[in-house]
C-alpha beads as a LAMMPS data file, in Angstrom:
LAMMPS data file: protein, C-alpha beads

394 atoms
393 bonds

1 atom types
1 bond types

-500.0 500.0 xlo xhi
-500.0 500.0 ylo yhi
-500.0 500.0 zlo zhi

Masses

1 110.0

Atoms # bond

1 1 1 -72.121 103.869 12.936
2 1 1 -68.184 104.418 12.920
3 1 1 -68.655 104.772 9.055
4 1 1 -71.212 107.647 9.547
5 1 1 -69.123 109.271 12.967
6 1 1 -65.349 108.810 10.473
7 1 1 -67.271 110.837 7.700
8 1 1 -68.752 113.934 9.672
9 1 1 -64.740 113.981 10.598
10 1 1 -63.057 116.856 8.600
11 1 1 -60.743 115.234 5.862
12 1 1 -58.000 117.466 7.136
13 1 1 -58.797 116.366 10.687
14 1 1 -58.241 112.901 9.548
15 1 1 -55.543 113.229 8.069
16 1 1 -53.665 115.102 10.202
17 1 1 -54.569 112.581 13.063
18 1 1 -52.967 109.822 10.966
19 1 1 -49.882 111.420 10.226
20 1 1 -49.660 112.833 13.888
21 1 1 -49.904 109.322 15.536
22 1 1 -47.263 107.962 12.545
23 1 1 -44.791 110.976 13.650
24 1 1 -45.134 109.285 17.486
25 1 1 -44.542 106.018 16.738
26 1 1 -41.183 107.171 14.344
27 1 1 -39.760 109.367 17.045
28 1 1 -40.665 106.658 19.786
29 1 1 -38.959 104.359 17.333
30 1 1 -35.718 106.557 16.975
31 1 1 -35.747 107.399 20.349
32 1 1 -35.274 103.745 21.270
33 1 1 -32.869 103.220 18.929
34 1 1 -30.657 105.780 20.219
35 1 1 -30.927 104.877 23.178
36 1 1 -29.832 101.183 22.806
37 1 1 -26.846 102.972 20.302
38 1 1 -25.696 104.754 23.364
39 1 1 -25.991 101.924 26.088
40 1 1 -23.948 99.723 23.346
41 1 1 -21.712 102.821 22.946
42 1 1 -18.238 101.073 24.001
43 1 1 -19.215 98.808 20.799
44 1 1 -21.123 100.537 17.934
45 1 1 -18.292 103.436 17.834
46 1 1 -15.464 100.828 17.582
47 1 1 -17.658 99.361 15.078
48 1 1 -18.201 102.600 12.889
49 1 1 -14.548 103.087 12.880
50 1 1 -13.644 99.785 11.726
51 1 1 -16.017 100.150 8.720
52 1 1 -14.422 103.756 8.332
53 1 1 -10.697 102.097 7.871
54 1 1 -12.381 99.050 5.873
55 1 1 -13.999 101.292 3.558
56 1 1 -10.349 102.759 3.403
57 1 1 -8.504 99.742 3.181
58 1 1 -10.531 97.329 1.331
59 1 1 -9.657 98.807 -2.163
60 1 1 -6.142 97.779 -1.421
61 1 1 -6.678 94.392 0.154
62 1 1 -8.957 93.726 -3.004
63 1 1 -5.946 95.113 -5.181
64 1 1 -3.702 92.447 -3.503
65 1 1 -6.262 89.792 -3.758
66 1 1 -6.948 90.284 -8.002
67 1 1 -2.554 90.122 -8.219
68 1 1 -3.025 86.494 -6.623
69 1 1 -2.129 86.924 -2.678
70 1 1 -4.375 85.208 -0.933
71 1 1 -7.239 86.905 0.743
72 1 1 -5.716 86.288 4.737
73 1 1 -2.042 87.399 3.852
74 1 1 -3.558 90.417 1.845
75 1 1 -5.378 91.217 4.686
76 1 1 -2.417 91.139 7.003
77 1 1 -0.089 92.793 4.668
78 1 1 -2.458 96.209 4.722
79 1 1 -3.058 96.077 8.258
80 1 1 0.814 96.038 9.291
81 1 1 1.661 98.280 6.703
82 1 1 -1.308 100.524 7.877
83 1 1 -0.075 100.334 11.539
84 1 1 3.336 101.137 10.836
85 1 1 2.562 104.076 8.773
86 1 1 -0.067 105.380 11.488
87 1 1 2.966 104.519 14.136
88 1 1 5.645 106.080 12.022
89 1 1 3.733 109.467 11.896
90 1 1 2.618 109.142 15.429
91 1 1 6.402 108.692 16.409
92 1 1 7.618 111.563 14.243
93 1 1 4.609 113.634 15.400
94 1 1 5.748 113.235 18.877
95 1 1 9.638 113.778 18.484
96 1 1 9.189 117.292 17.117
97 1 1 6.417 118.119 19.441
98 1 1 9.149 117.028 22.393
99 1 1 12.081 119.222 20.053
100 1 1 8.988 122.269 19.928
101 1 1 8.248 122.544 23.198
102 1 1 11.529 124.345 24.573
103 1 1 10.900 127.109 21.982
104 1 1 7.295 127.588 22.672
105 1 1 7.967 127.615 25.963
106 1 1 10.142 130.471 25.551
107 1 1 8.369 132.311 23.286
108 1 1 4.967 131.818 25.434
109 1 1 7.073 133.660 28.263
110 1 1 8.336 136.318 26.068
111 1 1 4.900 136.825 25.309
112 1 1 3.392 137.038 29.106
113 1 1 6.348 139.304 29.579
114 1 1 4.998 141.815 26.564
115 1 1 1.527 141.412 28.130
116 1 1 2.444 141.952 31.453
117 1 1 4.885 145.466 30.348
118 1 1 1.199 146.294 28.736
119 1 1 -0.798 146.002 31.670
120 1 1 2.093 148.115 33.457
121 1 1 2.303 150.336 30.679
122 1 1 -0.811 150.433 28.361
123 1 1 -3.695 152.029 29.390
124 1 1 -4.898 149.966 32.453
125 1 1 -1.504 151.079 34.160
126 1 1 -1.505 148.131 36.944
127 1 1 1.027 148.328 39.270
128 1 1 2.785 145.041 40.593
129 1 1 1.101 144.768 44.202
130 1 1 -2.182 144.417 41.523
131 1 1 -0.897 142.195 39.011
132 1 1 0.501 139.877 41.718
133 1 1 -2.834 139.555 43.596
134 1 1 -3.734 138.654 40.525
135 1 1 -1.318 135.588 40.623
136 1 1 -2.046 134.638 43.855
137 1 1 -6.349 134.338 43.409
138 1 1 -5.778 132.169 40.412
139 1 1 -3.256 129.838 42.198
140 1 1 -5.815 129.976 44.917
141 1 1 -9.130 129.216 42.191
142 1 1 -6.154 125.999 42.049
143 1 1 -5.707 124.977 45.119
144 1 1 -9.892 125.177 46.076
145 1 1 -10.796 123.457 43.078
146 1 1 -7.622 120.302 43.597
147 1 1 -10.501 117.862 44.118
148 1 1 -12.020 118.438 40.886
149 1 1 -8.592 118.593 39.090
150 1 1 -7.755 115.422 40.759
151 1 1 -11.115 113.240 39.825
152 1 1 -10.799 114.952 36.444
153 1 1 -7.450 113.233 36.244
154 1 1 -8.986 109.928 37.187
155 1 1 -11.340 109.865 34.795
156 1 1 -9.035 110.901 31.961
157 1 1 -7.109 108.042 33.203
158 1 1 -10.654 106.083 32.659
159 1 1 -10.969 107.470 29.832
160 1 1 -7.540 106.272 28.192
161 1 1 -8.377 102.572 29.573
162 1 1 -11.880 102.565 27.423
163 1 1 -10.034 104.324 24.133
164 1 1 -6.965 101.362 24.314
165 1 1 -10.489 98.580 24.463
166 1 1 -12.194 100.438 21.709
167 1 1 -8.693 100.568 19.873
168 1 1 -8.285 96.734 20.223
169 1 1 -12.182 95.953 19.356
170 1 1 -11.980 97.898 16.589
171 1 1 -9.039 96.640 15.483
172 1 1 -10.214 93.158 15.461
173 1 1 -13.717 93.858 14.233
174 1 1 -11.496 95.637 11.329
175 1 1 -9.790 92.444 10.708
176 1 1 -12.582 90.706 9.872
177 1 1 -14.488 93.657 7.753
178 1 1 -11.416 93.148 5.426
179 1 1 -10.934 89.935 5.326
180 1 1 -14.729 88.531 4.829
181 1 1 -16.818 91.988 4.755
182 1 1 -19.073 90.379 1.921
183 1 1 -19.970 87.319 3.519
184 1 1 -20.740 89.224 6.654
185 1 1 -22.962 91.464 4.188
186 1 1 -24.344 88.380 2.641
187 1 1 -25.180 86.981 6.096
188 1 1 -27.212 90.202 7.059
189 1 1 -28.991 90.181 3.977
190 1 1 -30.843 87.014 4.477
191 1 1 -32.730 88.544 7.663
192 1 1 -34.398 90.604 4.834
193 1 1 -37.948 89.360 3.168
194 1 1 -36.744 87.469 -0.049
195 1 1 -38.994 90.167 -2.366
196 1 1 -36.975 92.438 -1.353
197 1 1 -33.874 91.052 -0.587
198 1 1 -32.038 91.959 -3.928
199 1 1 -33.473 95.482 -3.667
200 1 1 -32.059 95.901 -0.016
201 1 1 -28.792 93.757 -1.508
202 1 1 -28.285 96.649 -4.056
203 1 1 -28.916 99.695 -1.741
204 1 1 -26.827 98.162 0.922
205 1 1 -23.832 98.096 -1.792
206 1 1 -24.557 101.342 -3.069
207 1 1 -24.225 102.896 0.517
208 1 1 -21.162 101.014 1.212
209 1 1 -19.712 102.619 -2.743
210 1 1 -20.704 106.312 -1.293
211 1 1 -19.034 105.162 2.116
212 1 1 -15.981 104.301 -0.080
213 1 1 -15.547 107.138 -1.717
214 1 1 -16.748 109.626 1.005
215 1 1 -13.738 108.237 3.105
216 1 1 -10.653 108.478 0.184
217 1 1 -12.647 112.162 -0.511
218 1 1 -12.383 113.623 2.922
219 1 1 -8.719 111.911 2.977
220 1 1 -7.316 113.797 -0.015
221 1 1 -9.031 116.891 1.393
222 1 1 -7.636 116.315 4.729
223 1 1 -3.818 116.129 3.123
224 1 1 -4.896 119.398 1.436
225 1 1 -5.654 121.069 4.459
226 1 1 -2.767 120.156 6.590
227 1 1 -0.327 120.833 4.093
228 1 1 -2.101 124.049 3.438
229 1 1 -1.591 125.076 7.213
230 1 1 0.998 123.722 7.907
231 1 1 2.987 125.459 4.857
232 1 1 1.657 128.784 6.275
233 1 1 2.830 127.961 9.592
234 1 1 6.471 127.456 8.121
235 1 1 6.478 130.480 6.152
236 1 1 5.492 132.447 9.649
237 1 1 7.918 130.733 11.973
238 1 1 5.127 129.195 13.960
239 1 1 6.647 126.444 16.433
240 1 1 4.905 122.710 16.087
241 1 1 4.299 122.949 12.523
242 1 1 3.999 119.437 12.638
243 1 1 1.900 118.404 15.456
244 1 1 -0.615 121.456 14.206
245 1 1 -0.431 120.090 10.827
246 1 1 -1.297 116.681 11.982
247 1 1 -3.513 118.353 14.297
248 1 1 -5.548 119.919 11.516
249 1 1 -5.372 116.456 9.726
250 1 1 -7.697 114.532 12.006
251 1 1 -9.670 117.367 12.444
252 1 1 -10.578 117.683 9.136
253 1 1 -12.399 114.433 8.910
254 1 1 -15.020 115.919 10.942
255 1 1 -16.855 118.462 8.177
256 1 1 -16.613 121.773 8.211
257 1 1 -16.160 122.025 11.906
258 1 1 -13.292 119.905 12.551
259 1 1 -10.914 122.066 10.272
260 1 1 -12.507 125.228 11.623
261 1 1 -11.235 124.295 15.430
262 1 1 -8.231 122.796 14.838
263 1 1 -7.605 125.678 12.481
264 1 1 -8.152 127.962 15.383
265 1 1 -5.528 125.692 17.935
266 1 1 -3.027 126.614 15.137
267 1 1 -3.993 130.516 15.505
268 1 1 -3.974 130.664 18.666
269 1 1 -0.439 128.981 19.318
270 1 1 0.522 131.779 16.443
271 1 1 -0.972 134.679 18.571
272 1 1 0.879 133.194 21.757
273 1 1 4.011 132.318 20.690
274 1 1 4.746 135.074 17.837
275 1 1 2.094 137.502 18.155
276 1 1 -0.962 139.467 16.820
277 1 1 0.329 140.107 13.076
278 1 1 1.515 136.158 12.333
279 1 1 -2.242 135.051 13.784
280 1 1 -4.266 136.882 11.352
281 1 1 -1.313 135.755 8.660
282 1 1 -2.267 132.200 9.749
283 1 1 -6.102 133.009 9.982
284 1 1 -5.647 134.404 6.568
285 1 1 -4.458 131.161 5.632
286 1 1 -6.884 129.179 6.729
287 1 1 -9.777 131.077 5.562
288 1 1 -8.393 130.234 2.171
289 1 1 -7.894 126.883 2.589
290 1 1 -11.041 126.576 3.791
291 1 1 -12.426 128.651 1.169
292 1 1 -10.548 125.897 -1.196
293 1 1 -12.056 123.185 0.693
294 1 1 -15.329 123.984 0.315
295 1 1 -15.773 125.512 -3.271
296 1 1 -13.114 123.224 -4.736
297 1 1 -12.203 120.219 -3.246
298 1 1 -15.637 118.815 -1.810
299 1 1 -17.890 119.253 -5.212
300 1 1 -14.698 118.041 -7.250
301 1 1 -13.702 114.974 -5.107
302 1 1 -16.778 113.832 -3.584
303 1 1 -18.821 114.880 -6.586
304 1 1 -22.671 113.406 -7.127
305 1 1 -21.440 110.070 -5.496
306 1 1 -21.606 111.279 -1.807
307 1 1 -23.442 114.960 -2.988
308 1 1 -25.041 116.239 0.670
309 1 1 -26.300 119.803 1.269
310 1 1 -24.355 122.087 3.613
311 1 1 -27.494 121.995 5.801
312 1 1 -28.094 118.831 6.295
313 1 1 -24.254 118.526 6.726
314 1 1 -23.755 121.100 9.750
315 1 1 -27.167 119.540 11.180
316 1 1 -25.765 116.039 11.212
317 1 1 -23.239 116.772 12.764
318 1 1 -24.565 118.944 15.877
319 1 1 -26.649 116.111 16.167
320 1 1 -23.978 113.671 16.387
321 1 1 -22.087 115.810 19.290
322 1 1 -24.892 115.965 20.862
323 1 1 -25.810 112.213 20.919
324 1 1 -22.467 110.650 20.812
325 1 1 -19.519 113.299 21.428
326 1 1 -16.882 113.146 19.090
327 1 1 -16.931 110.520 18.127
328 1 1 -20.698 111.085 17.016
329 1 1 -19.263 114.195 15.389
330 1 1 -17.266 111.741 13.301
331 1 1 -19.369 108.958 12.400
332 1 1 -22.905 111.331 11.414
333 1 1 -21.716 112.693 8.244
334 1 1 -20.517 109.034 7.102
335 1 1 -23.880 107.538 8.039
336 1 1 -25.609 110.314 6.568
337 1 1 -23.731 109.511 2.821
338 1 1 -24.786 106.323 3.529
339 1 1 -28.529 106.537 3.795
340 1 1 -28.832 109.534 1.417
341 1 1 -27.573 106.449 -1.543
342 1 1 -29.333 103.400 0.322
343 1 1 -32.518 105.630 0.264
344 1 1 -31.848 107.065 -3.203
345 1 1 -31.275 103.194 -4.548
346 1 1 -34.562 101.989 -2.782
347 1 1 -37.040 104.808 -4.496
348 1 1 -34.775 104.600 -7.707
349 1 1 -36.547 103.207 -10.976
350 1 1 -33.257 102.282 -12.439
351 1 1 -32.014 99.656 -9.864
352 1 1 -35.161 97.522 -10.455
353 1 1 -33.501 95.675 -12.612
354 1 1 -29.852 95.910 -10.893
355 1 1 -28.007 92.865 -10.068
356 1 1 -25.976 93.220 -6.396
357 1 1 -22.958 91.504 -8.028
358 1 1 -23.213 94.419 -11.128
359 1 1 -22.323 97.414 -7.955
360 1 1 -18.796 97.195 -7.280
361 1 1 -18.358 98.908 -4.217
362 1 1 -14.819 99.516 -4.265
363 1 1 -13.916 100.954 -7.392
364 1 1 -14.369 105.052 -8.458
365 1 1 -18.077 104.775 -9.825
366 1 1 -21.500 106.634 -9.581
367 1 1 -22.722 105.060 -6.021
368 1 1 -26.044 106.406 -6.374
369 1 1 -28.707 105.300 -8.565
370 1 1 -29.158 107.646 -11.562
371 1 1 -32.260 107.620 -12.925
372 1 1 -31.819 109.041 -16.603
373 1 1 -35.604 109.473 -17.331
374 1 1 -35.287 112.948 -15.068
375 1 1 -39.143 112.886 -14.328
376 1 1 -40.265 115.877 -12.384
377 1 1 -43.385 114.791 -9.987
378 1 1 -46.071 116.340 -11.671
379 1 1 -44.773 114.723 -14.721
380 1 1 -45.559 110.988 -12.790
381 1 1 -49.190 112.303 -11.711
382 1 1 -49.904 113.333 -14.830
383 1 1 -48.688 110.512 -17.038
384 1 1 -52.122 108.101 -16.283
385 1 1 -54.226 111.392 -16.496
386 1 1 -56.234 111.141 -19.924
387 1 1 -56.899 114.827 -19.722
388 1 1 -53.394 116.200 -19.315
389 1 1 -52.464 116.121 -22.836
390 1 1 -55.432 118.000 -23.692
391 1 1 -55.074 120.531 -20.893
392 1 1 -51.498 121.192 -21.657
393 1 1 -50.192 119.848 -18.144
394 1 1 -46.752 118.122 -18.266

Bonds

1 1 1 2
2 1 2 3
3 1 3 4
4 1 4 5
5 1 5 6
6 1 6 7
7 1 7 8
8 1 8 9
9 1 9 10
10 1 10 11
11 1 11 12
12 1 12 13
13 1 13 14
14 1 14 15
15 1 15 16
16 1 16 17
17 1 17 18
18 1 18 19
19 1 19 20
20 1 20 21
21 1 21 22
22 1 22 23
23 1 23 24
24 1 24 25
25 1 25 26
26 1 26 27
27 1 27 28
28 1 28 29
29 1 29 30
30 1 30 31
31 1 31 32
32 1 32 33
33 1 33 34
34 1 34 35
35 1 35 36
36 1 36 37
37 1 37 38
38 1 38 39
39 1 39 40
40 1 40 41
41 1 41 42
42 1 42 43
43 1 43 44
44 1 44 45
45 1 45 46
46 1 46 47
47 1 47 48
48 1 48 49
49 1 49 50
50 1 50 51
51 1 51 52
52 1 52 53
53 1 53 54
54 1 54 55
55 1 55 56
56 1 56 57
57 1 57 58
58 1 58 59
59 1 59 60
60 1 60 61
61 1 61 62
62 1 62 63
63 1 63 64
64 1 64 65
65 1 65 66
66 1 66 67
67 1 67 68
68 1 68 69
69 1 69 70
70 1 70 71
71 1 71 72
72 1 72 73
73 1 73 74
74 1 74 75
75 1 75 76
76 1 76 77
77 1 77 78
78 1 78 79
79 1 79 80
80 1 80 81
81 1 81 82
82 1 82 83
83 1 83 84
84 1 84 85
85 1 85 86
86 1 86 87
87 1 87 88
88 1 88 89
89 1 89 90
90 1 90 91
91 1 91 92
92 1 92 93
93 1 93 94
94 1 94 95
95 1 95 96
96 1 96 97
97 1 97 98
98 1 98 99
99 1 99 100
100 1 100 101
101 1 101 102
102 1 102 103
103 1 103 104
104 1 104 105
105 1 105 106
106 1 106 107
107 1 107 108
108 1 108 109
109 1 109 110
110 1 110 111
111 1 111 112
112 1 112 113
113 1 113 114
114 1 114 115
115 1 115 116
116 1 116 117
117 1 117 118
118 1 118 119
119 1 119 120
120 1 120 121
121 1 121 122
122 1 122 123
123 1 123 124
124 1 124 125
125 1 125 126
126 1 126 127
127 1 127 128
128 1 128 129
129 1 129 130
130 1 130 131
131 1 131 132
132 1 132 133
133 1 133 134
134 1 134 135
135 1 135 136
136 1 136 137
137 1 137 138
138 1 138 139
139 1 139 140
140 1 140 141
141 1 141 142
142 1 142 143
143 1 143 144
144 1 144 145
145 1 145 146
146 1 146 147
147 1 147 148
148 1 148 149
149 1 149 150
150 1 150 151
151 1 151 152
152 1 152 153
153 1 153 154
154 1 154 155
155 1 155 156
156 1 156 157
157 1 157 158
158 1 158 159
159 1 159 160
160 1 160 161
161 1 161 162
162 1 162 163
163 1 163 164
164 1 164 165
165 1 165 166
166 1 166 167
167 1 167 168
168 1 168 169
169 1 169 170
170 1 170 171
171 1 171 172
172 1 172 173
173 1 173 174
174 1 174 175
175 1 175 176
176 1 176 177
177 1 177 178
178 1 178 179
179 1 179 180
180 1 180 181
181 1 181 182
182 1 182 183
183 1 183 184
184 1 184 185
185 1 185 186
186 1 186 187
187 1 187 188
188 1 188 189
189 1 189 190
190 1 190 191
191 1 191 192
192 1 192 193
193 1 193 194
194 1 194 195
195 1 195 196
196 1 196 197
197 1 197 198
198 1 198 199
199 1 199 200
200 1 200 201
201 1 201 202
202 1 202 203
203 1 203 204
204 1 204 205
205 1 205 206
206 1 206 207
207 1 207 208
208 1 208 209
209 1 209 210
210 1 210 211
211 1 211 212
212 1 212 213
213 1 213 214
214 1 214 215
215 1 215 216
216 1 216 217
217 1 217 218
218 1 218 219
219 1 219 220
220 1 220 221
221 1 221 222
222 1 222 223
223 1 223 224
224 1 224 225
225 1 225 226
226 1 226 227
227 1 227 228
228 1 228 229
229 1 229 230
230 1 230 231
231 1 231 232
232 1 232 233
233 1 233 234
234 1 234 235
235 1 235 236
236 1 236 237
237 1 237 238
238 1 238 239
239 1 239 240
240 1 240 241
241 1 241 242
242 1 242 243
243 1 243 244
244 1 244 245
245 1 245 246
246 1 246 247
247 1 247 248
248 1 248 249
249 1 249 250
250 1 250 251
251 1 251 252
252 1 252 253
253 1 253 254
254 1 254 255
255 1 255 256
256 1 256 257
257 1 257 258
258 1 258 259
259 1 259 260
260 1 260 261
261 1 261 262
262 1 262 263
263 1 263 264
264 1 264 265
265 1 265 266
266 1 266 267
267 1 267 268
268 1 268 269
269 1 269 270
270 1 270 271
271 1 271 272
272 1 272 273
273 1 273 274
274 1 274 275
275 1 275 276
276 1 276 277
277 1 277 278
278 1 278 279
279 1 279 280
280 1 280 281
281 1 281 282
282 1 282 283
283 1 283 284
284 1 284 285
285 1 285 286
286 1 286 287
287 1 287 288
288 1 288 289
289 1 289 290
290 1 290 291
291 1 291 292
292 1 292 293
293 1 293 294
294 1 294 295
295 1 295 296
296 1 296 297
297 1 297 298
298 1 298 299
299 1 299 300
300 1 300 301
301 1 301 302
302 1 302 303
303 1 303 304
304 1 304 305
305 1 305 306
306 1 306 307
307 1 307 308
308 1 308 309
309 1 309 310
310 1 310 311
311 1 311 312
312 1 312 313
313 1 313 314
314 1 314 315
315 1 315 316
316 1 316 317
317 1 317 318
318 1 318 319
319 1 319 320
320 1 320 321
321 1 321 322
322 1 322 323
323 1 323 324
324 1 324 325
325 1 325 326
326 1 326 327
327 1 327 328
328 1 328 329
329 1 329 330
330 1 330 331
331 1 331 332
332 1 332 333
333 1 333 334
334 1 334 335
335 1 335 336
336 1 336 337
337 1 337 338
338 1 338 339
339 1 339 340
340 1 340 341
341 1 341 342
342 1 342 343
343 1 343 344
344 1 344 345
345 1 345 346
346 1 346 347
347 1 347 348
348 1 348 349
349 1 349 350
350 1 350 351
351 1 351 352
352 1 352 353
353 1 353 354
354 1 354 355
355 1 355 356
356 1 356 357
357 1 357 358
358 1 358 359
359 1 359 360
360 1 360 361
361 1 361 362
362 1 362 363
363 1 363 364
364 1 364 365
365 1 365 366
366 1 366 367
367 1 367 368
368 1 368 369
369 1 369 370
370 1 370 371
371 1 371 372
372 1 372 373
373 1 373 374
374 1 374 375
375 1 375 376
376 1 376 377
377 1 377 378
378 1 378 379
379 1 379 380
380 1 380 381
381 1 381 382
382 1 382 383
383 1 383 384
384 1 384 385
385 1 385 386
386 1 386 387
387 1 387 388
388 1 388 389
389 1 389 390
390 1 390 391
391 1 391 392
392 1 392 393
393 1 393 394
């Protein structure tokens, strides 16, 4: 009887009912899974950073360890020379922000004087009563809303207190990614069914190689842009070249939109401190380095290894803001490399016969499978058709 009732079903019925109820139990699936990610927030983002800077620093630790220093005192050799360098520019980032600030200062009041002789003088010809009722409703919109200032100050202060715990987890979970990342990898891989376990062994290594060289791709380009901007903020005279250089820097990490932002902190201090013509010089500049960036740097340096569309790209990362802030802003695009080559090495003919110890994840290679046969789909469907030959499909 359910034979009889299944076939007086439309086909297309069918099938759309089993795909629809496979959709649910998918999103249900990811649904739950972001939701444990963000309840375990104040851990999984210390964690993705960690394997961020391990994927940075392993190449050297594994440089130190093939020149005969053992693996520990490797390990601590990269992480205190990695700390003082990040300290060093921190510090020097700092002093000349402190040694900037008079001038800006002065030049953001120079500038508030200009606008104010325009709103005197241009065409909205405000008088002072006007301009200093002005004044006095915004330092009343102060005063009203001191509460809100006030908790918002709490909570930044909250907010430092969690960032100095996720700075010390993820500095320790670091230690350990360098000093025994592949026997924590050969831990995990056991929980996988021994049929597959060498397939998932291989994929896992080939998303850790596109990891690799996603992270020293986006650090070269990174350089490029902050010296870019930050040589164009010389040239115009624009106070903090450094701190906006540095600025740009870190932004940069985050694709596309990072550089765009911080780009537009650097314009804006331009338009502010020296005015309309030096912030479409500096816009100029950035346009090109971004222009650079993106036709130049990106299909050069991260080449077929980490190759993602544009797309998927700006998609990842809205949804990464959206689920995690930024530091989910940060960490999509990474992830993303990393499945695009996991997935790629799982439905890949040519790491069948790939041994896990053959993919070395830190040195400059291919990290995704390349399958050389270059197969379109039809071409699979129609190899075990006897008629295809005679019908001319291929």
């Amino acid at each position: 009887m359910e034979t009889e009732i299944s076939n007086r079903v439309p086909r297309m019925l069918r099938v759309s009912a089993a795909l629809s109820w496979r959709f649910v139990a998918v999103v249900a699936a990811l649904y739950v899974v972001f939701q444990v990610v963000g309840f375990l927030a104040t851990i999984v983002i210390p964690a993705g950073v960690a394997l961020l800077l391990a994927a940075l620093l392993s190449p050297a630790v594994s440089q130190l360890t093939r020149a005969g220093v053992p693996r520990g005192l490797s390990t601590g050799m990269v992480l205190v020379g990695g700390i003082a360098v990040v300290g060093g520019v921190l510090t020097f980032v700092i002093t000349e922000f402190s040694k900037g600030l008079p001038q800006l200062q002065e030049q953001v009041s120079a500038s508030l004087d200009t606008i104010r002789g325009w709103l005197k003088d241009g065409p909205l010809h405000l008088s002072d009563v006007q301009l200093q009722q002005y004044l006095d409703r915004v330092v009343e919109t102060v005063k009203e809303n001191q509460t809100e200032i006030t908790s918002g100050a709490l909570t930044t202060a909250a907010t430092v207190g969690e960032l100095l715990t996720g700075f010390i987890l993820a500095l320790f979970t670091l230690i350990f990614f360098l000093h025994d990342g592949d026997g924590i990898w050969r831990f995990l891989v056991r929980i996988v069914p021994r049929d597959v376990r060498e397939r998932a062994d291989v994929a896992g290594r080939r998303g850790f190689a596109s990891l690799v060289s996603y992270v020293r791709a986006t650090a070269l380009v990174a350089v490029v842009d902050a010296v870019g901007v930050g040589i164009g903020l010389w040239i115009v005279d624009v106070p903090l070249v450094v701190p906006l250089s540095a600025l740009v820097f870190l932004g940069a990490f985050i694709p596309i939109v990072g550089a765009v932002i911080t780009g537009a902190v650097a314009v804006l201090v331009a338009l502010v401190a020296n005015g309309p013509l030096e912030a479409l010089i500096i816009l100029a500049v950035l346009i090109g380095v971004m222009q650079l960036e993106s036709h130049v740097l990106q299909p050069l340096l991260l080449g077929r290894a980490v190759k993602l569309h544009p797309l998927a790209v700006v998609l990842a990362i809205t949804a990464g803001l959206v689920v995690g802030g930024i530091a989910g802003a940060l960490l999509s695009v990474p992830l993303l490399a990393v499945l695009n080559s996991g997935i790629r090495s799982l439905l890949s003919e040519s790491d069948k016969d790939v041994e896990p110890r053959e993919v070395d994840v830190l040195e400059p290679q291919e990290s995704g499978p390349v399958d050389t046969g270059g197969e379109r789909v039809e071409d699979i469907d129609n190899r075990d058709d006897p008629n295809a030959e005679h019908s001319g499909q291929r």
